[in-house]
N, C-alpha and C positions, 0 to 999 in steps of 0.2 A: 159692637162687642156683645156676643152673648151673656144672659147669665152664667153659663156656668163659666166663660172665661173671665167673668168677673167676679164672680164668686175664686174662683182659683189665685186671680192677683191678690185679690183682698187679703185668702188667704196666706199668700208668702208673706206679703207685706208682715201680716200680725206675726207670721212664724220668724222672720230676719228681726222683728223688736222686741221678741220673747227669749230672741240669740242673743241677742245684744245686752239685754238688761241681766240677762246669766250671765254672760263673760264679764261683765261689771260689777259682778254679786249686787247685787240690788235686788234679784228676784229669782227664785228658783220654777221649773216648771210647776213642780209639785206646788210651790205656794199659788201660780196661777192657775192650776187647777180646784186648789181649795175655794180660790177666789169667787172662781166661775160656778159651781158646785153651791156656792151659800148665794150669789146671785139669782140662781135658775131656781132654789128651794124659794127665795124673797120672792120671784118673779115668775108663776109658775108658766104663766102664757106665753113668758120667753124663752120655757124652754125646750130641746129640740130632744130627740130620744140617746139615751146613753150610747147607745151602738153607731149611731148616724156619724163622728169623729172618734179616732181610736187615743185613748188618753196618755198624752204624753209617758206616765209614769209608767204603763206598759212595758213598753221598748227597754229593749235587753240594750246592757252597754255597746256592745257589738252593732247591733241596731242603729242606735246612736251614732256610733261612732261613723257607719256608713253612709248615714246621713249627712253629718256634717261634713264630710269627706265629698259625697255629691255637691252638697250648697257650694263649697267652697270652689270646686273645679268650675260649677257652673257661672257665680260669679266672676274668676279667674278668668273664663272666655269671654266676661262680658254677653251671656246670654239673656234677653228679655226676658219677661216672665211666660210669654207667649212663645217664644222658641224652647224653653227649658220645659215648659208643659208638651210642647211637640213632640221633643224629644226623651221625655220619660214615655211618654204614649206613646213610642216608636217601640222603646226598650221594653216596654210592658207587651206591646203584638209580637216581638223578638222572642219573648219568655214563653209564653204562651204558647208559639209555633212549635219550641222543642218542649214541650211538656206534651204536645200531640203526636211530636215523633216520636218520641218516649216511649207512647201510649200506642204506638202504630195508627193513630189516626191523625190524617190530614185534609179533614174537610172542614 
């Protein structure tokens, strides 16, 4: 497995226990963003550049709302996290292709 597909499981993994502990109320993103934010201030050398991950509290409900609506189809089909990642990388070369029809270029 490469890094970045193991950087990608890692990250569903953490993204389906930051679902869970929401839907639990136990934690909101926003508190685990505050969380990470006083960590990375305590810990400077751990941490990574603000732009490098887009923060949860960003995303428009809508946003959200498409999101959880993917996770949920995705685990509905029983998709790996390596076929689910194939599969947004398909859907993202699919976006792409008409953003350059769009644009009349298709090279």
């Amino acid at each position: 497995m490469s890094i970045e597909e193991t950087t990608v499981s890692i990250m569903w993994e953490i993204a389906s226990i930051v679902e869970v502990l929401e839907r639990k109320g136990l934690c909101t993103k926003q508190d685990l963003y505050e969380m990470i934010t006083e960590f990375r201030r305590k810990n400077p050398c751990a941490s990574i550049p603000e732009t490098a991950i887009p923060e949860p509290y960003l995303l428009t409900e809508t946003e959200n709302k498409i999101i959880d609506d993917i996770l949920e189809l995705l685990n509905k089909n029983g998709l790996t996290s390596h076929q689910s990642q194939n599969l947004l990388e398909r859907l993202g070369r699919i976006i792409e292709m008409g953003q350059r029809v769009a644009k009349g270029t298709t090279y």
